[in-house]
VOGU-3710 file (C-alpha; in Angstrom, 3 decimals, decimal comma):
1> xxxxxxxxxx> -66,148/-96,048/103,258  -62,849/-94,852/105,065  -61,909/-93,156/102,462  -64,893/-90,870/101,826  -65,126/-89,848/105,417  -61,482/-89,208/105,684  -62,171/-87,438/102,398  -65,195/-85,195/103,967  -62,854/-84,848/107,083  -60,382/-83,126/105,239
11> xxxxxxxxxx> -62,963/-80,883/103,237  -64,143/-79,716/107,409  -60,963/-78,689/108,770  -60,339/-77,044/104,834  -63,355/-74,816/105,996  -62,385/-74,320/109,671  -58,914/-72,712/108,609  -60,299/-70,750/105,374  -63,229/-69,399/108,137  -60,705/-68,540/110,811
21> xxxxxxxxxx> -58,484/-66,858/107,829  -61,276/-64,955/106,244  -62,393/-63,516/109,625  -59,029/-61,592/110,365  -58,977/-59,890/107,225  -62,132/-59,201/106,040  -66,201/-58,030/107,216  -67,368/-59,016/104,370  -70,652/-60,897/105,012  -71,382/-62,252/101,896
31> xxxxxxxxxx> -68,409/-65,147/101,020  -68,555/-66,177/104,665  -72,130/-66,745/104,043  -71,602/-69,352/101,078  -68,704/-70,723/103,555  -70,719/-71,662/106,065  -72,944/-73,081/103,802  -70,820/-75,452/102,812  -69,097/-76,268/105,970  -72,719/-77,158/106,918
41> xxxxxxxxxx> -73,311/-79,283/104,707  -70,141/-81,031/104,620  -71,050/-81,648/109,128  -74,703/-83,220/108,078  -73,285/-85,493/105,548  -70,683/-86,769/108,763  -74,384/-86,488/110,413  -73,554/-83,736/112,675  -76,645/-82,604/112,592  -76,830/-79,754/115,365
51> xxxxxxxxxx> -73,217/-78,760/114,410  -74,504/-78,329/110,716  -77,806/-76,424/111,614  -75,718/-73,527/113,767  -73,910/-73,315/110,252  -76,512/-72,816/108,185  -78,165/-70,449/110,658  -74,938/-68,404/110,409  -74,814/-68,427/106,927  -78,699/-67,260/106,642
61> xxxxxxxxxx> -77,913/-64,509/109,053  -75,378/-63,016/106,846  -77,024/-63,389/103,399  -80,931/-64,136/104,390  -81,411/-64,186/100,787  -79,987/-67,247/100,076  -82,867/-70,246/99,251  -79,780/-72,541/98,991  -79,352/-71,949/103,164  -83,021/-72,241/103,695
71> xxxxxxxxxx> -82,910/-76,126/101,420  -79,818/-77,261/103,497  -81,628/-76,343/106,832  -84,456/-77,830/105,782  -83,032/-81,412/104,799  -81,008/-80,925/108,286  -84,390/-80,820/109,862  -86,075/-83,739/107,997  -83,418/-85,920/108,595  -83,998/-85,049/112,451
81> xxxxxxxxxx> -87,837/-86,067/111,737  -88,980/-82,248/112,353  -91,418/-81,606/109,692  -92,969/-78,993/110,722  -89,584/-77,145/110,916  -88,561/-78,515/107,411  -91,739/-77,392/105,551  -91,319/-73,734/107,421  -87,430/-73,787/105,758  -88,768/-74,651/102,198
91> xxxxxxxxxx> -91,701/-72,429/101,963  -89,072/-69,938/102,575  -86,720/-70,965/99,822  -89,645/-70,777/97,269  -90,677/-67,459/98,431  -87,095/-66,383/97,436  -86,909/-68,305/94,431  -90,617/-69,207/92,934  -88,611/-71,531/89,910  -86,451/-73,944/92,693
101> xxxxxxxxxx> -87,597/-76,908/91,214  -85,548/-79,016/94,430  -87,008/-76,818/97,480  -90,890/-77,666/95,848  -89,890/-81,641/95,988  -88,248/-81,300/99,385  -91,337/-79,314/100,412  -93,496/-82,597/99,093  -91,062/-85,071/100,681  -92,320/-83,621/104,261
111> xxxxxxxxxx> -95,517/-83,493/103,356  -95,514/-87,290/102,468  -93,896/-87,968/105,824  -96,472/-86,586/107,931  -99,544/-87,855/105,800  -100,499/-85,002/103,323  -100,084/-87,149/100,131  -102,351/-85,586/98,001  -100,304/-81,921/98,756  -97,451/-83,816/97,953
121> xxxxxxxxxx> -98,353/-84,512/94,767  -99,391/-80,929/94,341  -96,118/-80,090/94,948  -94,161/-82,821/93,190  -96,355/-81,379/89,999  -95,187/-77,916/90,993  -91,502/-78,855/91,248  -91,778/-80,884/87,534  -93,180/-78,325/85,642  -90,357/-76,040/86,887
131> xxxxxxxxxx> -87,418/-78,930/85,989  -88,835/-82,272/84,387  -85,390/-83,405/84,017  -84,243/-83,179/87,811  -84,020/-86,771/88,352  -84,299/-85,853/92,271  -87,789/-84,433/92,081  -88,358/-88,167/90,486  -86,729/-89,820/93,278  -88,580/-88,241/96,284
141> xxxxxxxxxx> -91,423/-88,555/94,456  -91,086/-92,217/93,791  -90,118/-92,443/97,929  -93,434/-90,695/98,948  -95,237/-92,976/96,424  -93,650/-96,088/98,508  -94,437/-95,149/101,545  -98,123/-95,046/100,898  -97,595/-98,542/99,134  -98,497/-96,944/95,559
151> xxxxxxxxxx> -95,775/-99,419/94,415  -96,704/-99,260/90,735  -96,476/-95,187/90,535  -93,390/-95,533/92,374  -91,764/-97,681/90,023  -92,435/-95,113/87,650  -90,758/-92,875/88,859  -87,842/-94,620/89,987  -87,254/-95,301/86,238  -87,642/-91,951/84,859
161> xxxxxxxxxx> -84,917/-90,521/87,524  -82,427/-93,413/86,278  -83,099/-92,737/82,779  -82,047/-88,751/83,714  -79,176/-89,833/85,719  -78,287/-93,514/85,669  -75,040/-93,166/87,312  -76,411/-92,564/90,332  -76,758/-95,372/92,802  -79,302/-94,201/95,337
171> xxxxxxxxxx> -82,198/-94,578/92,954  -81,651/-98,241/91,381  -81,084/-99,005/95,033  -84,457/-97,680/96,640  -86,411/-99,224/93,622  -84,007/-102,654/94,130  -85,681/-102,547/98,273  -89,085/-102,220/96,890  -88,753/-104,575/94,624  -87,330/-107,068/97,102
181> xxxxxxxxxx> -90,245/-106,231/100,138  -92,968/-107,306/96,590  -90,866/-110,251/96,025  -89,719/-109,769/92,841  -86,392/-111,210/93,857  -84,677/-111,212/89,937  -85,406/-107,975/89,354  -83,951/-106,467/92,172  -80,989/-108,288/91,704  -80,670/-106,260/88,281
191> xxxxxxxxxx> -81,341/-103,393/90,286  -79,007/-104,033/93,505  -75,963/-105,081/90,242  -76,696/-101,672/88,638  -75,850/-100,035/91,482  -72,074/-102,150/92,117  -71,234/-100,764/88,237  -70,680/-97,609/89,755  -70,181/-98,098/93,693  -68,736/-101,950/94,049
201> xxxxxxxxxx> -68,140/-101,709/97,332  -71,371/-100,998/99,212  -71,981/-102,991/102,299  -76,052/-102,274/101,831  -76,107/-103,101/98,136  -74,021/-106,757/98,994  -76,438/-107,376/101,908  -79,205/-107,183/99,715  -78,085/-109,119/96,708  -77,461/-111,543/99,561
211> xxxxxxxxxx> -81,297/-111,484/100,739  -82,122/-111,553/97,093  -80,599/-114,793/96,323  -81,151/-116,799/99,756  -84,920/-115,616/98,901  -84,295/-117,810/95,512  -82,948/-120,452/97,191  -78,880/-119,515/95,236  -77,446/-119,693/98,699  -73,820/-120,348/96,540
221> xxxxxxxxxx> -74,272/-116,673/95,477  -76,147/-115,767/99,044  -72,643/-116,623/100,469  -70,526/-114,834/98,300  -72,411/-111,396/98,620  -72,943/-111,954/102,598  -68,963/-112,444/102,606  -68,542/-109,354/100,507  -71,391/-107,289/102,747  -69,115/-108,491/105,734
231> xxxxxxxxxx> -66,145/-107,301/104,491  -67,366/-104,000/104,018  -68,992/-103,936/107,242  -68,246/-106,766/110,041  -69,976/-104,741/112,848  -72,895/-105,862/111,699  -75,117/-108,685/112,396  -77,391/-109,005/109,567  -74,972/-110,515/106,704  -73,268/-112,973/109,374
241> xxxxxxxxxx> -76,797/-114,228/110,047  -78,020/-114,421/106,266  -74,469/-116,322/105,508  -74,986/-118,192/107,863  -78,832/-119,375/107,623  -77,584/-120,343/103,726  -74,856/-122,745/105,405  -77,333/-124,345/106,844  -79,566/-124,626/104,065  -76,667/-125,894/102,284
251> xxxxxxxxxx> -75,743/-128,758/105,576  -72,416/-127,060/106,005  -72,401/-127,171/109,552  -69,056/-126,231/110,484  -69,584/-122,833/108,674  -72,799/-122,283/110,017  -71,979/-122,284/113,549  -68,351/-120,987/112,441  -70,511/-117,541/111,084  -72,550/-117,423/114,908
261> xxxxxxxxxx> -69,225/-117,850/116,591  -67,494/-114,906/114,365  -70,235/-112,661/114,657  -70,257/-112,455/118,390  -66,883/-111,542/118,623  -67,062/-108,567/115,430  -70,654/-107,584/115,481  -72,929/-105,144/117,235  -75,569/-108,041/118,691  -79,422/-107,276/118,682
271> xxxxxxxxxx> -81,208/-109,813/121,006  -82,779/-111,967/118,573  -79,046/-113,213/117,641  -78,692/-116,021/120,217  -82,094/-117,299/119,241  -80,879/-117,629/115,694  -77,643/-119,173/116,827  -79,744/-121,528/119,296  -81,666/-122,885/116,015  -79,023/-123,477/114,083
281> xxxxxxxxxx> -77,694/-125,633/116,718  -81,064/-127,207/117,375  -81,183/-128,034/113,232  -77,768/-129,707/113,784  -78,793/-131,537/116,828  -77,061/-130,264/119,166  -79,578/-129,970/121,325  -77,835/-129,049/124,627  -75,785/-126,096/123,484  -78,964/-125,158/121,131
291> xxxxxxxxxx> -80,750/-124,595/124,768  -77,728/-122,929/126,206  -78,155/-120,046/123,295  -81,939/-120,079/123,006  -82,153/-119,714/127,342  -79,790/-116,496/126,484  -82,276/-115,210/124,104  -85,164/-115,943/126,350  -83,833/-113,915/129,096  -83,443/-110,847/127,009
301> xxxxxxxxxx> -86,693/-111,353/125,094  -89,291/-113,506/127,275  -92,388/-112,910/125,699  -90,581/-113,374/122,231  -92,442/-116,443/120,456  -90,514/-117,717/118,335  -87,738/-118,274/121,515  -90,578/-119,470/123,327  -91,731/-122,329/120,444  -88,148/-122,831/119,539
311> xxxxxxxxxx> -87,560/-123,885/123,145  -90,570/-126,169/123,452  -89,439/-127,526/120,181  -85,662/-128,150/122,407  -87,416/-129,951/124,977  -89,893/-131,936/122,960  -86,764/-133,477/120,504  -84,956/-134,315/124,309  -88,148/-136,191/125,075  -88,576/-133,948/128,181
321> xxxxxxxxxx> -92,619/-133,486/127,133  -93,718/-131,870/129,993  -91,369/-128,781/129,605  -92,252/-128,790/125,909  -95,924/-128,859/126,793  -94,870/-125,757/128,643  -93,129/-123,483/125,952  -95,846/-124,300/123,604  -99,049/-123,266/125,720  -96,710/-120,047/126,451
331> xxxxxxxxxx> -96,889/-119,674/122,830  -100,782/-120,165/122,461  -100,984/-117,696/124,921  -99,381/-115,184/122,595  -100,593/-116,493/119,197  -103,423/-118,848/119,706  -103,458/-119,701/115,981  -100,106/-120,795/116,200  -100,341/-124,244/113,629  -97,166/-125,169/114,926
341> xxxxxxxxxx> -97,333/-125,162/118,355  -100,544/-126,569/118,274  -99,462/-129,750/115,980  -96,371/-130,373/118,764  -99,256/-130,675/121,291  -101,512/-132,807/119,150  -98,162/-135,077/118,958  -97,415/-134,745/122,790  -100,995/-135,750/123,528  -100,936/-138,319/120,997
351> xxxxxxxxxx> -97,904/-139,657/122,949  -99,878/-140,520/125,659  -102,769/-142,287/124,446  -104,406/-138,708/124,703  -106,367/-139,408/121,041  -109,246/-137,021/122,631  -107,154/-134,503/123,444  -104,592/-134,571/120,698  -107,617/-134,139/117,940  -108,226/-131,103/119,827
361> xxxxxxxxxx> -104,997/-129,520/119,029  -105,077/-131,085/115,809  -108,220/-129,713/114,731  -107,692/-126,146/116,167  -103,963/-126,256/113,654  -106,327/-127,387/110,781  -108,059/-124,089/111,408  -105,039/-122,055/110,273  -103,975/-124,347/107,816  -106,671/-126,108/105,340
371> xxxxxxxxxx> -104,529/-127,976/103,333  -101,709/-129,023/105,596  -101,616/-132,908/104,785  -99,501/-133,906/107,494  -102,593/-132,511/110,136  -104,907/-134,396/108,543  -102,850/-137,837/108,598  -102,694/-137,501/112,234  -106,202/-136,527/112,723  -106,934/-139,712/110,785
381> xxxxxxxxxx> -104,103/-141,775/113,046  -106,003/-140,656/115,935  -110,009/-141,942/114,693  -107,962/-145,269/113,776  -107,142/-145,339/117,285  -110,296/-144,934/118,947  -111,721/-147,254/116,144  -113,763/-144,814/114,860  -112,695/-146,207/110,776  -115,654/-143,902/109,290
391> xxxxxxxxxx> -114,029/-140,756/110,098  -110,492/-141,877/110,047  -111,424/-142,854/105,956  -112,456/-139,156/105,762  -109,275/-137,508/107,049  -106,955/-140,021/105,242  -108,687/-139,458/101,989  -108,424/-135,494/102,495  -104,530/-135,841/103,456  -104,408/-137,832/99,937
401> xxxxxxxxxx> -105,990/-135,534/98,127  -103,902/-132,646/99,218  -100,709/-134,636/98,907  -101,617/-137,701/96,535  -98,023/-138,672/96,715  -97,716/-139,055/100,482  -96,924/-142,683/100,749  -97,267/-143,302/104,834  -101,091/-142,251/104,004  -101,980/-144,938/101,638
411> xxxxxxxxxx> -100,077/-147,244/103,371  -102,078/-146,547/106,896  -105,217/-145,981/104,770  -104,816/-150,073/103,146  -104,809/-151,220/106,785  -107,112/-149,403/108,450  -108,785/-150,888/104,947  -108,078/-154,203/106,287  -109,345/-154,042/109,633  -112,303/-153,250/108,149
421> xxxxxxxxxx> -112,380/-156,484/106,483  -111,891/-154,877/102,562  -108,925/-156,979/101,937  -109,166/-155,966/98,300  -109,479/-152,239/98,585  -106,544/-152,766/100,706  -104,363/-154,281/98,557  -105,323/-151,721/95,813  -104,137/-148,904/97,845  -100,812/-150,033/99,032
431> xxxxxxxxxx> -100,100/-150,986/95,229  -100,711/-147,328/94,683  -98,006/-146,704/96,974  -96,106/-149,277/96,094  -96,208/-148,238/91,809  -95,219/-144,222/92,547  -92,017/-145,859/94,135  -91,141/-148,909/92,798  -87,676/-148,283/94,287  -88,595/-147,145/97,772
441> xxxxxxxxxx> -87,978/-149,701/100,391  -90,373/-148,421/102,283  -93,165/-148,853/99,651  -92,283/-151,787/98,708  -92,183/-153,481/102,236  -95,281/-151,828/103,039  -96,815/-153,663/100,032  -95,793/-156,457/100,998  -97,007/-156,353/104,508  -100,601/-155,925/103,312
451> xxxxxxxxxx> -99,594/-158,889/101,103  -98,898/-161,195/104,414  -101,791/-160,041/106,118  -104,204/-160,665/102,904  -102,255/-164,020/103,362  -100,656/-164,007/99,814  -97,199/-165,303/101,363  -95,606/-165,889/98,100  -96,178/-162,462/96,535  -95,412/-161,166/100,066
461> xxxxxxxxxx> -91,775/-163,465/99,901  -91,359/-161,525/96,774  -91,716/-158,071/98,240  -89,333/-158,741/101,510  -86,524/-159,677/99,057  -87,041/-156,807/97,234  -86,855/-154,741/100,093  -83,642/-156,097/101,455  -82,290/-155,826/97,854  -83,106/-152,058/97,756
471> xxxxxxxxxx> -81,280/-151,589/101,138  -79,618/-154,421/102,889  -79,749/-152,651/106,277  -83,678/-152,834/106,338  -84,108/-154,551/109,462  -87,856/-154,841/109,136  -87,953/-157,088/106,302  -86,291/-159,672/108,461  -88,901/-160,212/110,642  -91,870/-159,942/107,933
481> xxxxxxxxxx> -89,801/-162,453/106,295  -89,808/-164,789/109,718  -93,689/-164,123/109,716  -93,642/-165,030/106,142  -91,662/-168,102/106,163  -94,129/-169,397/109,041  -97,126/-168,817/106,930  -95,301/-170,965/103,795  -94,436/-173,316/106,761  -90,342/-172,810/106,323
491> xxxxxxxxxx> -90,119/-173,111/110,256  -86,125/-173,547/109,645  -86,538/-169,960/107,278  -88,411/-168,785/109,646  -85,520/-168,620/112,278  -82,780/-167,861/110,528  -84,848/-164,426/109,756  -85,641/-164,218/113,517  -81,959/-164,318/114,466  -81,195/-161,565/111,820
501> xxxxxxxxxx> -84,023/-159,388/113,452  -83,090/-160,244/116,808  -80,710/-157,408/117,627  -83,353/-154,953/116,797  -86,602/-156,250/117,894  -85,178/-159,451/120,224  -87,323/-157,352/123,756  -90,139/-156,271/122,113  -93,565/-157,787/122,387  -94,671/-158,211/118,935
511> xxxxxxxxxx> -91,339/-160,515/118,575  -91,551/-162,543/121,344  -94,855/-163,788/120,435  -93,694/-164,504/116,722  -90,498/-166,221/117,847  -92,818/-168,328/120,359  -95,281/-169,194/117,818  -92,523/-170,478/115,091  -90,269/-172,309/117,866  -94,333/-174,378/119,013
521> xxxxxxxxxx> -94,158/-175,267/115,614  -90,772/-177,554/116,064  -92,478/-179,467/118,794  -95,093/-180,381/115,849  -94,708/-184,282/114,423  -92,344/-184,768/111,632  -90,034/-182,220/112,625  -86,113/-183,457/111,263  -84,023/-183,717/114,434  -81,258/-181,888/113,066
531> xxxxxxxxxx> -84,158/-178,615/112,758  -85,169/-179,700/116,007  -81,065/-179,096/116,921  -80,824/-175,252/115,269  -84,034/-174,369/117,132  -82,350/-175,076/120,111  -79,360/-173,172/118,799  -81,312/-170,185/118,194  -82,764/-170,842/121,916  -79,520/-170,687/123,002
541> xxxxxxxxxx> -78,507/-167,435/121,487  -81,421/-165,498/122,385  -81,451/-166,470/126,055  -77,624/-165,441/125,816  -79,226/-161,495/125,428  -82,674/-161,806/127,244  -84,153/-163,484/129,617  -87,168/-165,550/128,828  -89,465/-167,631/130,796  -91,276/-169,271/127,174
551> xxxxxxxxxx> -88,042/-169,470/125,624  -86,755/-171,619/128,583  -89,806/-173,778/128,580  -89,616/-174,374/124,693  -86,208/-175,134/124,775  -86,824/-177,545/127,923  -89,213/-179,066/125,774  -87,468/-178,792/122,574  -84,899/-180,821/124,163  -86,849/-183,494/125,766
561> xxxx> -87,817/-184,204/121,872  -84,059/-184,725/121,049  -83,726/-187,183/124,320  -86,555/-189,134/123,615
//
């Protein structure tokens, strides 16, 4: 890129001496004229516009018979968004020259721009019949034809100026962009490629083969060609951000935030940088420096709404709900169809206890989004709840049917099942679950579970071993198995499974009662005394951790039975 403005430079102060030069020896209007013609075009393509335009004005004041002057002015003009000016400059250049083929397809370029496609197309016809084979008539045209979303004739003609001239890169590029915005992400690629044959290193073309293939989910090559675009270019943002968003697709977070932290110091920053920054960090979890970024953002930009959500989301993940519940009316308030931010309330409410409220949310996100299972499985959650079974059936039977794979639906579905009293229905649908993954842990403990409460404790046995064979760590197979081992009447089982689920579940309700209900059962007649002994044990250990008022009685009494 240097190198061609250095290049163009060089061509300026060529003219500026051959002008001066010329000047002192000569009166001559008519080389002058073609010099100043040049040396104006040379100052638009550094995009010194004004500078250019006094140019071409001096060259059409000594040879006003030049079209060539009246073109150059013209494009000077367009490129400066005066269209009225532009037209004026072209309808000149064809009254000098009827045959210009390039001042009729200039002439239906401005036309395009300010609306008057069907005069464009006059024109465009005008300028073809003239010179089919200018492959510029063919690329205005196929611009025009994008602009008013005519996609298909644009293509056309996008072709038929390659085919004239394919080695140049402007034209497979502009097709490549239309391609990509109608997300036909290959084929622009082939495009976006054509055009590195002859240009290889074009920050615009890299940038897009970089879109191209994040779009297509080839972040490998998304990286290379973001790399390359930066290279060309690191003032800008865009490539640092597209690298970077396929870093974090790919869970390389050092690179990810590596990419933020380089493009603040190289690029030229547009305010919706920090709030990609701040969710990179939030997708990371670093939820504190994620707020730091996405509070910069929100400054700039407070009525943006995807800072605003992304901020609720910050709060909601830190467990501060309130704040959250915040960010995400803000958002409603913007985009009251926002699915999203509606769901996060439906969760927030359904936090609380709030099922009445949370189905509100719930039901307004269904609105926007018919077939989003996961809205319907918490619509259902929510009936269960307020024991309304009838229409929790209905909603977990639509999340099913939208997702017949989901395995937390069939799973809640069996026991809401169950607490309707259809132990056999029940057990049908958690072996559903259970049979599209045999080698889930979850599905297989959650088989198993409806197994314990159908009261099938050896099948159930079965299933918790399975479970801790498929992942030793699975805590919650533990205390089924204590549950378990009290139904088969293994009291001695029973504990040992306690004390290997006591670390994770030792304070909580739910356990307590168990544990109380298994250590009554030592106190029961025909109990060995050496059981009686590890009970205690076990008493021991858990009092060592919590503190117990049952647990002290039943070992009181637990010992008394030794002593007497």
């Amino acid at each position: 890129m240097k190198e061609k403005v250095n290049k163009i430079l060089d061509g300026v102060k060529k003219f500026d001496k051959f002008i001066s030069n010329y000047e002192k020896m000569t009166g001559t209007s008519e080389m002058p004229s073609n010099a100043y013609l040049n040396w104006g075009i040379h100052l638009a393509n550094l995009g010194e516009l004004d500078t250019a335009m006094d140019k071409f004005n001096t060259a059409i004041m000594m040879a006003n018979s030049n079209p060539a002057a009246y073109i150059n002015m013209g494009i000077a003009l367009l490129k400066q968004q005066k269209f009225a000016d532009a037209i004026a400059n072209f309808k000149k250049a064809v009254k000098l020259d009827r045959l210009n083929s390039k001042a009729y397809a200039l002439w239906a370029s401005a036309l395009s721009e300010i609306g008057d496609m069907k005069g464009a197309v006059e024109l465009y016809n005008e300028a073809q019949k003239y010179d089919s084979r200018n492959p510029e008539i063919y690329l205005n045209w196929g611009i025009s034809l994008a602009k008013f979303g005519k996609k298909a004739e644009a293509e056309e003609k996008f072709k038929k100026a390659v085919a004239l001239d394919p080695l140049n890169t402007i034209t497979p590029f502009l097709w490549g962009v239309l391609l990509l915005e109608d997300g036909r992400f290959d084929e622009a690629i082939e495009k976006f490629n054509h055009c590195l044959v002859f240009d290889e290193n074009n920050y615009k073309t890299y940038y897009y083969l970089a879109i191209c293939n994040a779009k297509l989910e080839k972040y490998d090559k998304a990286i290379t060609y973001a790399q390359k675009a930066i290279a060309e270019d690191a003032t800008k943002q865009e490539p640092y951000v597209i690298l970077a968003e396929s870093y974090l697709k790919t869970c390389q977070e050092k690179n990810c935030l590596e990419t933020f932290e380089q493009c603040e110091k190289n690029a030229d920053l547009s305010p919706s940088f920090y709030a990609n920054w701040g969710c990179a960090l939030q997708r990371f979890n670093h939820l504190e420096e994620a707020r730091e970024k996405l509070y910069k953002a929100f400054v700039i930009m407070p009525g943006n709404e995807m800072i605003l959500f992304n901020l609720g989301t910050n709060f909601m993940l830190s467990g501060e709900k309130e704040e959250a519940e915040k960010f995400f009316n803000n958002v409603l308030e913007l985009n009251p169809a926002h699915s999203q931010a509606l769901y996060n309330l439906g969760a927030i409410f359904y936090d609380r206890s709030d099922y009445d409220g949370a189905l509100g949310y719930y039901e307004k996100a269904l609105e926007s989004n018919k077939k989003a299972r996961h809205i319907y499985f918490n619509i259902a959650n929510c009936y269960y709840k307020k024991g309304d079974f009838d229409k929790s059936e209905e909603y977990y039977k639509k999340c099913i049917e939208y997702n017949p794979k989901f395995l937390q639906a069939y799973i809640n579905y069996a026991n809401l099942l169950l607490d309707r009293g259809d132990s056999q229905e029940a057990l049908r649908k958690s072996r559903s679950a259970y049979l599209m993954q045999k080698n889930s842990a979850e599905a297989v403990f959650a088989y198993g579970v409806i197994l314990l409460k159908t009261g099938d404790f050896q099948n159930a046995l079965e299933k918790f071993n399975k479970t801790l064979d498929i992942n030793p760590a699975f805590v919650y197979a533990h205390f089924a198995l204590a549950e378990t081992f009290l139904g088969l009447g293994r009291i001695s089982d029973a504990v040992l499974e306690l004390e290997a689920s006591m670390d994770k579940f030792g304070d909580v309700p739910d356990f307590i009662s168990l544990q109380n209900k298994i250590l009554s059962r030592f106190l029961e007649p025909n109990v060995a005394p050496c059981e009686v002994k590890n009970a205690i044990s076990y008493c021991n250990k858990f009092l060592e951790r919590y503190n117990n008022i049952q647990v002290e009685e039943l070992k009181k009494k637990l010992a008394d039975l030794i002593t007497s």
